[in-house]
Every structure is written in structure tokens, then in C-alpha cells.
Backbone as numpy.savetxt, mean C-alpha at the origin, in Angstrom:
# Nx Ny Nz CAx CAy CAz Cx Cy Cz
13.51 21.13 -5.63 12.94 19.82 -5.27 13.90 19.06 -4.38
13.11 18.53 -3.73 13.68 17.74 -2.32 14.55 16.63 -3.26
15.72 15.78 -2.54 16.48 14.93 -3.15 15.99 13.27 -2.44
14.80 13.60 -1.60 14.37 12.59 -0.81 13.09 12.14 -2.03
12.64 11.11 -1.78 11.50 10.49 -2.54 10.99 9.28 -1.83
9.44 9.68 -1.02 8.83 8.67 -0.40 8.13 8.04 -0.91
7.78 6.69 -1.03 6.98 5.58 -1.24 6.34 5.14 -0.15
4.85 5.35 0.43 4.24 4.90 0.95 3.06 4.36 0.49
3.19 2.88 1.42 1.84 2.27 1.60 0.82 2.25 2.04
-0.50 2.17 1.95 -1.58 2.21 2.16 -2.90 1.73 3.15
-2.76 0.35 2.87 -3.36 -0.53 3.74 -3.26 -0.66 5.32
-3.22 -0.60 5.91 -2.30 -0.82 7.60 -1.21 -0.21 7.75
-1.04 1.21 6.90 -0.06 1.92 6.40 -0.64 2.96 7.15
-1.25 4.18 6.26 -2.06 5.03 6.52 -3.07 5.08 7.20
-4.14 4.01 7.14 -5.19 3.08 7.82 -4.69 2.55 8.47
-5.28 2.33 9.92 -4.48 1.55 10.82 -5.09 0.02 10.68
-5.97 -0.37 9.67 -6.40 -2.11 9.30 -6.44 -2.13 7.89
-5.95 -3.54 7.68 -5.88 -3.46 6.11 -7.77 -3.82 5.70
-7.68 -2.73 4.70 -9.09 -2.24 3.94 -9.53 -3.64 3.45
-8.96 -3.96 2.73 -9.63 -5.19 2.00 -9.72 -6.75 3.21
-8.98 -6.67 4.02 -9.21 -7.65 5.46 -10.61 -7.00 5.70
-11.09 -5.86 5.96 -12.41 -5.59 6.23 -13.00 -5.47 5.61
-13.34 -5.27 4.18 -14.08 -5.88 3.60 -14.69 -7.19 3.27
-13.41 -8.28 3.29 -13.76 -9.58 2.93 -14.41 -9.81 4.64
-14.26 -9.33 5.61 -15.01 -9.54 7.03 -16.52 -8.98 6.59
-16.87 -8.22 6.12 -18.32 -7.16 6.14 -18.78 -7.98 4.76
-18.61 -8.21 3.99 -19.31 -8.69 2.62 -19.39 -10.19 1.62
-17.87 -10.87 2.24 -17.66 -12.12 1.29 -18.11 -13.13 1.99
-17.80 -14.08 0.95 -18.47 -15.53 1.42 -17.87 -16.53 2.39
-17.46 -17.17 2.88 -16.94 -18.15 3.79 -15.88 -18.57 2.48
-14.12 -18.51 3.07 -13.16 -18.45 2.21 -12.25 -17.81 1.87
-12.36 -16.59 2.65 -11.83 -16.06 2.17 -10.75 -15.91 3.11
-10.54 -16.18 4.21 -9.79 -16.08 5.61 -8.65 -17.25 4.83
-8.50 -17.87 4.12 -8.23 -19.38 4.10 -6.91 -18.27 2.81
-7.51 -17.77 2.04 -6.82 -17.43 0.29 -5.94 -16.25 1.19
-6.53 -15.71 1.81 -5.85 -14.09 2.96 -4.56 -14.97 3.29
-4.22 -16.01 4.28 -3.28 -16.51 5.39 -2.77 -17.08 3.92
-2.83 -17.76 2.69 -2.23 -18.13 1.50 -1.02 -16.53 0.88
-1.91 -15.71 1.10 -1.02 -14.37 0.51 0.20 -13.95 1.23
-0.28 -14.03 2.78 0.86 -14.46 4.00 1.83 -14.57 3.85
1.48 -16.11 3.50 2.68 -17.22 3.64 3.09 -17.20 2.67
2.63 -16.34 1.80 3.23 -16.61 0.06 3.45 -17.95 -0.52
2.16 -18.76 -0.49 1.83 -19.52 -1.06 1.16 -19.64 -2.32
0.61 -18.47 -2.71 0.04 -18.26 -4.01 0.92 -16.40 -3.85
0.46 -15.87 -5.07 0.63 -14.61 -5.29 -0.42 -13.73 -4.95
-0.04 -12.64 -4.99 -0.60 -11.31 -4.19 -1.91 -11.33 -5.71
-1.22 -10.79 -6.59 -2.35 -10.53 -7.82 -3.21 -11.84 -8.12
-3.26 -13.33 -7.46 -3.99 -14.09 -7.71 -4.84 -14.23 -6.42
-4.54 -13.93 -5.39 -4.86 -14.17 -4.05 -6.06 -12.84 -4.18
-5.84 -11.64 -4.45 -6.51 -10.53 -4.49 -7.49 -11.01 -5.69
-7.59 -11.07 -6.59 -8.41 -11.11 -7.65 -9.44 -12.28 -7.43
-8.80 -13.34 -6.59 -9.78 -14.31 -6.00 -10.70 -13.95 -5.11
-10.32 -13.08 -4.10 -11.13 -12.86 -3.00 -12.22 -11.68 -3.58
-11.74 -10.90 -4.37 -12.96 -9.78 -4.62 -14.03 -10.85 -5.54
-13.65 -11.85 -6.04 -14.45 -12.62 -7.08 -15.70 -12.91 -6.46
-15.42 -12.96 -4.94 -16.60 -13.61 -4.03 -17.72 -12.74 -4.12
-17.60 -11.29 -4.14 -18.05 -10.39 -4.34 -19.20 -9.78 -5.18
-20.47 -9.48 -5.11 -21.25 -9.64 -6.07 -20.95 -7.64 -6.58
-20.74 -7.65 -7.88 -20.18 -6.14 -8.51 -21.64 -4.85 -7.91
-23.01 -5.75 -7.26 -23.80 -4.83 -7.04 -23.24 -4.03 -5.82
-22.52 -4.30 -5.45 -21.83 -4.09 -3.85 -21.37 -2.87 -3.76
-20.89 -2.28 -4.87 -19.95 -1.48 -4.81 -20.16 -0.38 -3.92
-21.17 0.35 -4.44 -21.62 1.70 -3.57 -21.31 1.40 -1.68
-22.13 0.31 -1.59 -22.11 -0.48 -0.17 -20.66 -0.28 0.40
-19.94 -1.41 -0.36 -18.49 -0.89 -0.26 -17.75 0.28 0.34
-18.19 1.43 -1.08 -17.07 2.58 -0.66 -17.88 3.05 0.93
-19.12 3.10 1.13 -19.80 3.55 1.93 -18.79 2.98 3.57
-19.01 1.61 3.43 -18.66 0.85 4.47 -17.08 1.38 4.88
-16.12 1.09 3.67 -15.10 2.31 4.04 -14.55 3.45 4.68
-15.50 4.46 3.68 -15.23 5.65 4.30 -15.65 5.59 5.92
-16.84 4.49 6.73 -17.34 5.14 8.23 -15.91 4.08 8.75
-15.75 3.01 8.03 -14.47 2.01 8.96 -13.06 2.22 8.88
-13.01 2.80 7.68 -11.27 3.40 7.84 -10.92 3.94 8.85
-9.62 3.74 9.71 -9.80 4.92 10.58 -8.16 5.33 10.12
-7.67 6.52 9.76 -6.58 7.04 9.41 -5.59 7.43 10.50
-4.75 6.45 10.43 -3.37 6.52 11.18 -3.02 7.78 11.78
-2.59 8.13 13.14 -2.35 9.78 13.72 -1.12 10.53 12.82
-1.41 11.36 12.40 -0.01 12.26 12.35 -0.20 12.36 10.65
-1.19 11.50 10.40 -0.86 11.20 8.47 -1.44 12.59 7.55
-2.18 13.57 8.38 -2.09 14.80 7.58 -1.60 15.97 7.54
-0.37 15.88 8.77 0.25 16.52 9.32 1.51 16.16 8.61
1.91 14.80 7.81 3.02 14.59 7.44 2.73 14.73 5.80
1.85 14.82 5.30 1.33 14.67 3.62 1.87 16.32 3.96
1.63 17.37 4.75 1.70 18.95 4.89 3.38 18.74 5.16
3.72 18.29 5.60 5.27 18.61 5.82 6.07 17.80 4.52
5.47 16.80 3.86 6.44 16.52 2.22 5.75 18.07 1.47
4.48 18.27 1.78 4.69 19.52 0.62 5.30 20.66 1.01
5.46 21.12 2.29 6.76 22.31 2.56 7.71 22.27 1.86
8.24 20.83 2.16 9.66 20.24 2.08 10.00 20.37 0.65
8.78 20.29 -0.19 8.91 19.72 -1.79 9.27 18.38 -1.67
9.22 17.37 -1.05 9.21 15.68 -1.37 8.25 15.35 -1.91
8.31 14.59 -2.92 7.52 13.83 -3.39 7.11 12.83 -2.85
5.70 12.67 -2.53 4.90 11.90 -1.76 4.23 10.73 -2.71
4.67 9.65 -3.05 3.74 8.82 -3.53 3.40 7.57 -2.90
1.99 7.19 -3.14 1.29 6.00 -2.52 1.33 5.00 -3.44
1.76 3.98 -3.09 1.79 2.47 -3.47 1.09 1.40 -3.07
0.27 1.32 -3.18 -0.92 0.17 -2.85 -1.35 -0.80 -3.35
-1.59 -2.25 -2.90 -2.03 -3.38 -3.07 -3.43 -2.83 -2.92
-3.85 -2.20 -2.61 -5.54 -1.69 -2.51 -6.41 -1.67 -3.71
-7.34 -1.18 -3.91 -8.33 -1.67 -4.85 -8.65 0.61 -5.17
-8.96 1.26 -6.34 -8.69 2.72 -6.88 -10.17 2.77 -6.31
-11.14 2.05 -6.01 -12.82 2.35 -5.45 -12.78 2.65 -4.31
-11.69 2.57 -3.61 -12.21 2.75 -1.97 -10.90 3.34 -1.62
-9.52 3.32 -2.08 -8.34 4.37 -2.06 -8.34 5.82 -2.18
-9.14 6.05 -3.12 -9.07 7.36 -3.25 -10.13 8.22 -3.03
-11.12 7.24 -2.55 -11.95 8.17 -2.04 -11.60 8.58 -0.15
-11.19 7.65 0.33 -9.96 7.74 1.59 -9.22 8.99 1.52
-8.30 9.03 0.74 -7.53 9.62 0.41 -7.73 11.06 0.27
-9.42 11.08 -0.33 -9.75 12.70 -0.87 -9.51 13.85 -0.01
-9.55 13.75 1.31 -9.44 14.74 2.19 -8.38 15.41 2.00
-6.96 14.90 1.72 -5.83 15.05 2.29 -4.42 15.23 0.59
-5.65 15.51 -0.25 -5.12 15.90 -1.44 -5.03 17.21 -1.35
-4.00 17.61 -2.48 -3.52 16.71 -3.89 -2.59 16.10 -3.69
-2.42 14.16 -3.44 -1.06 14.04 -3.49 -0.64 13.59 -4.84
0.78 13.88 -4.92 1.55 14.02 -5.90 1.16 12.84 -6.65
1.34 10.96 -6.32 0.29 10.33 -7.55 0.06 9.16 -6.87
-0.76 8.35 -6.77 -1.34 7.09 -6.32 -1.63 5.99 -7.13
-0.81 4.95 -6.42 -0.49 4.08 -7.52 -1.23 2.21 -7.29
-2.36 1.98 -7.81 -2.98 1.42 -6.80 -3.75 0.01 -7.80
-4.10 -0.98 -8.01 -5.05 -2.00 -8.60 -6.73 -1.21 -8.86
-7.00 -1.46 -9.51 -8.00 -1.45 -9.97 -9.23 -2.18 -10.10
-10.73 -1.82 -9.93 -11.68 -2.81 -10.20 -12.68 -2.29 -11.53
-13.33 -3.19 -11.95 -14.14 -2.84 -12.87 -15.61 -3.85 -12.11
-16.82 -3.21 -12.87 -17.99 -3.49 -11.74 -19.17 -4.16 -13.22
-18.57 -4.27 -13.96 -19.74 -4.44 -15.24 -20.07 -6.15 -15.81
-19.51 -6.95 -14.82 -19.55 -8.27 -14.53 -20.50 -8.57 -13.25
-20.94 -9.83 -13.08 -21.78 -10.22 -11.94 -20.75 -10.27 -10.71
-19.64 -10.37 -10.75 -18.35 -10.27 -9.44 -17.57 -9.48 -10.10
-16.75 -8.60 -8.66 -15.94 -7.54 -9.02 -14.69 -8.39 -9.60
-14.47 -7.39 -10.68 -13.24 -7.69 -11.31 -11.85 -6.92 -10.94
-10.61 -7.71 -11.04 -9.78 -6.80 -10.17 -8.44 -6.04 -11.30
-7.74 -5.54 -11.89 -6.98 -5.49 -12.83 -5.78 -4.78 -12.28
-4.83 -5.02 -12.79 -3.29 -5.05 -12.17 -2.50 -3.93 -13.77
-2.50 -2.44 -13.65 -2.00 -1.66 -14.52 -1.02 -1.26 -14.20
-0.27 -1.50 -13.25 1.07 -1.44 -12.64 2.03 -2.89 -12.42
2.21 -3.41 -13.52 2.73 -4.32 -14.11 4.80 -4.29 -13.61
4.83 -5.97 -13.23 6.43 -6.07 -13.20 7.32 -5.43 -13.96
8.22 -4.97 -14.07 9.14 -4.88 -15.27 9.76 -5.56 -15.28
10.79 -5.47 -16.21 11.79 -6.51 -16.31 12.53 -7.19 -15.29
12.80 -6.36 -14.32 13.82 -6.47 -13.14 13.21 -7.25 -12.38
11.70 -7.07 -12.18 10.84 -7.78 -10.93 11.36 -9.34 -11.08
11.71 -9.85 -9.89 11.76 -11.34 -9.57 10.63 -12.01 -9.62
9.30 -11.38 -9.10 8.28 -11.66 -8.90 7.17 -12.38 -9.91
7.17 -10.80 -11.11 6.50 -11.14 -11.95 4.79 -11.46 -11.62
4.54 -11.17 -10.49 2.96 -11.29 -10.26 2.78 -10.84 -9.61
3.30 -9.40 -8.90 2.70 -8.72 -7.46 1.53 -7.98 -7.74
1.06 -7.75 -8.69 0.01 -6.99 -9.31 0.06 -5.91 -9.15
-0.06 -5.00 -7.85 0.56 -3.41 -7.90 2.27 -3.46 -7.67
3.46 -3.08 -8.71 4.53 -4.28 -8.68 5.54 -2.86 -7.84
5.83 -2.64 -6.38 5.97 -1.74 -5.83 7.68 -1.14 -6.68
8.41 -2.11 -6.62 9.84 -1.92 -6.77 9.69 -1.69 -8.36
9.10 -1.96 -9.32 9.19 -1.50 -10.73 8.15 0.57 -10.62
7.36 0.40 -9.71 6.86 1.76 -9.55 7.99 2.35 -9.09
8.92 2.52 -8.09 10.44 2.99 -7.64 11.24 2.98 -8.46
11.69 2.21 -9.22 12.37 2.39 -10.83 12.24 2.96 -11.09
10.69 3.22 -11.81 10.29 4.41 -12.66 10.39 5.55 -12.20
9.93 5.97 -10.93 9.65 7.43 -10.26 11.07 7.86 -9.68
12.41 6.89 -9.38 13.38 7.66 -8.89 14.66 6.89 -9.59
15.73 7.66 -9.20 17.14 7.17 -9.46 18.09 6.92 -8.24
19.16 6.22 -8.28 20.41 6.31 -7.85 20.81 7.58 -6.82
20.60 7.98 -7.27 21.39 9.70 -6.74 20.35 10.04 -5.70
19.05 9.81 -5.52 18.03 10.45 -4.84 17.77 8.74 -3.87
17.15 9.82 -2.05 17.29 8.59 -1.21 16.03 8.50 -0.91
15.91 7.29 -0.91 14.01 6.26 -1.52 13.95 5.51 -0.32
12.83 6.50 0.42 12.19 5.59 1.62 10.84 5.33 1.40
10.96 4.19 2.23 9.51 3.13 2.38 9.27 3.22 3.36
7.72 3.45 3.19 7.15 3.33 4.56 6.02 2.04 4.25
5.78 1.08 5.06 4.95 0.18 4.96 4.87 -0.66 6.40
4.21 -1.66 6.14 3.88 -2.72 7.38 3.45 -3.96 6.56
3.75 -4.45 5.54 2.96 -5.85 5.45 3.83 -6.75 4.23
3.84 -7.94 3.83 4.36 -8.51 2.66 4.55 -7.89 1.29
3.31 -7.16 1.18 3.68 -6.14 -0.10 4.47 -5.49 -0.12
4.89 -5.09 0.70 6.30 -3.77 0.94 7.36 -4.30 0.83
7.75 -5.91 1.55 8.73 -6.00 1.20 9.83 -5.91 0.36
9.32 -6.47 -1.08 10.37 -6.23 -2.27 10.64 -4.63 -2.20
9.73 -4.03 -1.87 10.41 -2.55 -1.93 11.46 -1.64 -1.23
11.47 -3.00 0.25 11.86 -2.48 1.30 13.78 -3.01 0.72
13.60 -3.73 0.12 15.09 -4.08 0.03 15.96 -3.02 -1.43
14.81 -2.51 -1.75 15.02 -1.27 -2.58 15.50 0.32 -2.40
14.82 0.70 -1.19 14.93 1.67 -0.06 16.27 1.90 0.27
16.51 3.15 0.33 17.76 3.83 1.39 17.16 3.94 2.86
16.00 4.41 3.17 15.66 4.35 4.04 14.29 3.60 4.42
13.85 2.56 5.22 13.24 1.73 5.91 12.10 2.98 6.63
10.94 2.32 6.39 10.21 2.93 7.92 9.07 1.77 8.51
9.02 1.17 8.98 8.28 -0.33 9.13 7.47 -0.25 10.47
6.54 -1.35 10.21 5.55 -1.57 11.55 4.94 -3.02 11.17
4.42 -3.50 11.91 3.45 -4.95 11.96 4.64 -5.73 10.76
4.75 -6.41 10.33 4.83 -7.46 9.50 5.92 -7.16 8.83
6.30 -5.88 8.14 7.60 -5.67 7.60 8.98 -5.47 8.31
8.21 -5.15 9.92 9.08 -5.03 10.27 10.18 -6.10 11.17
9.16 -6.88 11.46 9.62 -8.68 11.80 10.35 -8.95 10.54
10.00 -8.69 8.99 10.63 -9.79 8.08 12.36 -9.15 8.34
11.94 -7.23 8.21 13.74 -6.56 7.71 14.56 -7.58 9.24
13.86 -7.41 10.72 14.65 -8.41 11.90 15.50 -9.49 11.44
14.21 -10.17 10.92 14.87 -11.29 10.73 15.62 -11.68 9.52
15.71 -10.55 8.18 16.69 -10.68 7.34 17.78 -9.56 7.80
17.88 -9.18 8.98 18.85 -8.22 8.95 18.98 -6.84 7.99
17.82 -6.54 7.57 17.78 -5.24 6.77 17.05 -4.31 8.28
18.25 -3.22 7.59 18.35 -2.40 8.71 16.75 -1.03 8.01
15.95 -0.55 9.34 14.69 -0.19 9.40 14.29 0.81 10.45
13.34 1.59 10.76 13.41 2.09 11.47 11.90 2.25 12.46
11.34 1.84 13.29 10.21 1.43 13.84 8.93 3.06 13.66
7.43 2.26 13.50 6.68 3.68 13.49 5.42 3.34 14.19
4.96 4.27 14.64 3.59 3.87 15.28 2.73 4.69 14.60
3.28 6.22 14.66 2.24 7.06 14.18 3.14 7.87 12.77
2.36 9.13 12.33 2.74 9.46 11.40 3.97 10.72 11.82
3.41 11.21 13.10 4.77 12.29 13.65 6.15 11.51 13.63
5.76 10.31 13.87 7.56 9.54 13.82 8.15 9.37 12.76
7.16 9.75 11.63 8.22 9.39 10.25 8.46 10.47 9.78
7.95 11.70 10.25 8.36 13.38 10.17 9.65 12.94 10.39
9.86 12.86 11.22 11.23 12.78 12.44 12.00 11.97 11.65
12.04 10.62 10.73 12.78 9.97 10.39 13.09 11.25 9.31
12.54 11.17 8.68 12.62 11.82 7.00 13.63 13.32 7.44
13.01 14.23 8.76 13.80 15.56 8.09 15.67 14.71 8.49
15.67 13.72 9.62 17.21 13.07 9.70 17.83 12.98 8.60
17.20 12.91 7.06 17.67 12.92 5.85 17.96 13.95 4.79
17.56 15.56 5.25 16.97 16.26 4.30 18.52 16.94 4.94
């Protein structure tokens, strides 16, 4: 087994638009643009900001949903070409997502088995979708409310001795990114590591983070 261990994100990660930005565009009510630019700015929290916006949501939706997904996702270049080169390698490939397990993994299905996906949850047996957060802070988290809590999932899955890259683009990544031996950033994470001086490494597609990762092996 590889001594590398990736954590990648999902949303504007793998997908080149974040999933749930297009959903609340295709299905919610007027409001939701307003609670989105709140998650931003980190003015409220990620697990309250998310659980609000699916609320808008009527739970009959769902099917609609994954449907609308699977034709609007469009999957980032290079991303099944690099899921094939962690399994040569033996790296462990895991996904970390602020995303919702209804419309993640059915995305995802093509390009399995990956090793484990770690993601929020909905339940549909209410008149609005319900959102649930089973990847809980631990102790360490500063946060205490990220709802999928990235840096307590990295705890658990690696150690010290083994070098923990992130790949992401958005506010969710951050706490993880200051966790990381190695950085891989785009859109939004990668302005914050600039401007805190955490050192990163730029991506467009998925062949460029081949290229980062074997620099490590």
C-alpha cells in the first residue's frame, strides 16, 4: 500500500459546478441565492446553510432530482483516468463531500469501486427534504458544525507518517487544506491558501493532479 492518501472533493471538484448550486437553480424557491452567498462568507454554517436550502424542497422531487443530475453533471477531464492510476498505484482514494448520498453516488457509479465516500445525507419521508450530517466533528474540529466534518474524516482514515493530499476548490476544503501535506486547489481554495500563504498547487483538469501525486510516490 501506497504511503500517499488522497482526500478529494466533490462538488466543483470532480464536477466542474457545484451540484447543489444547480439544483437550488432548477427546483427551489426564491432564497436561496441569498443562504448560498451566507455559506460563502461564512456567515452562518455549512450544516445550517445546507439543511436550509434543501428545506425549500418538496421530498416529491427526488427522482426529478437524481434525474436532473445525472444529464447536468458534467465530470471534470482526466477524473477517470486518475481514480485508474490511485488504483495501480494502491492509493487510497477517498471522497469527501458537502454533497447530498442521492445524487453523489449515483455520479459516481461509473467510475467505481472507490475505496469510500464520505458524504451528508437526505431522507425523503417528510413533506421537504431532510438533510442529516453522519460525519460528525470530533473533538479536534474548531468548527463543530461543518456537517460533512472533512478534517475529523482525515484523522480517522490517516496518520502522521503517511502524506495527505487535498484536492478541492471551495470553503469546505479549507479546514482540510490546512491539514494536508500536499495542496491541490482551484476556484475558491485556491485564492483563500494565496492569501493565507499556505503553500498549494494549481489544477484545471484531472491529468494535472496525476502529475502532482506521482512527484510524491
Amino acid at each position: 500500500m501506497s504511503n500517499v492518501v488522497i482526500f478529494c472533493d466533490f462538488d466543483g471538484t470532480i464536477t466542474k459546478e457545484d451540484n447543489i448550486i444547480s439544483i437550488m437553480k432548477e427546483f427551489a424557491v426564491p432564497g436561496w441565492k441569498e443562504i448560498t452567498d451566507d455559506i460563502l462568507q461564512q456567515n452562518i454554517s455549512i450544516q445550517d446553510g445546507v439543511r436550509q436550502l434543501f428545506s425549500f424542497i418538496p421530498s416529491s422531487l427526488q427522482k426529478d432530482i437524481i434525474s436532473f443530475v445525472l444529464r447536468d453533471a458534467e465530470i471534470r477531464e482526466g477524473f477517470s483516468e486518475f481514480v485508474q492510476f490511485t488504483r495501480e498505484q494502491n492509493i487510497p482514494l477517498y471522497i469527501v463531500s458537502g454533497g447530498i448520498d442521492f445524487f453523489v453516488h449515483p455520479v459516481l457509479e461509473p467510475f467505481g469501486p472507490i475505496d469510500q465516500i464520505y458524504c451528508n445525507e437526505a431522507t425523503f419521508d417528510e413533506e421537504r427534504i431532510r438533510i442529516h450530517y453522519p460525519h460528525a466533528c470530533d473533538a479536534h474540529c474548531t468548527k463543530q458544525d461543518c456537517g460533512c466534518c472533512k478534517p475529523s474524516i482525515m484523522r480517522k482514515l490517516s496518520d502522521q507518517q503517511q502524506t495527505r493530499i487535498v484536492i478541492g476548490d471551495s470553503v469546505t476544503d479549507f479546514e482540510a487544506a490546512k491539514l494536508a501535506d500536499v495542496v491541490i486547489a482551484r476556484d475558491f481554495l485556491a485564492e483563500t491558501c494565496e492569501k493565507l500563504d499556505i503553500p498549494y498547487s494549481r489544477f484545471e483538469v484531472f491529468t494535472d493532479c496525476i502529475d502532482i501525486v506521482k512527484a510524491q510516490l
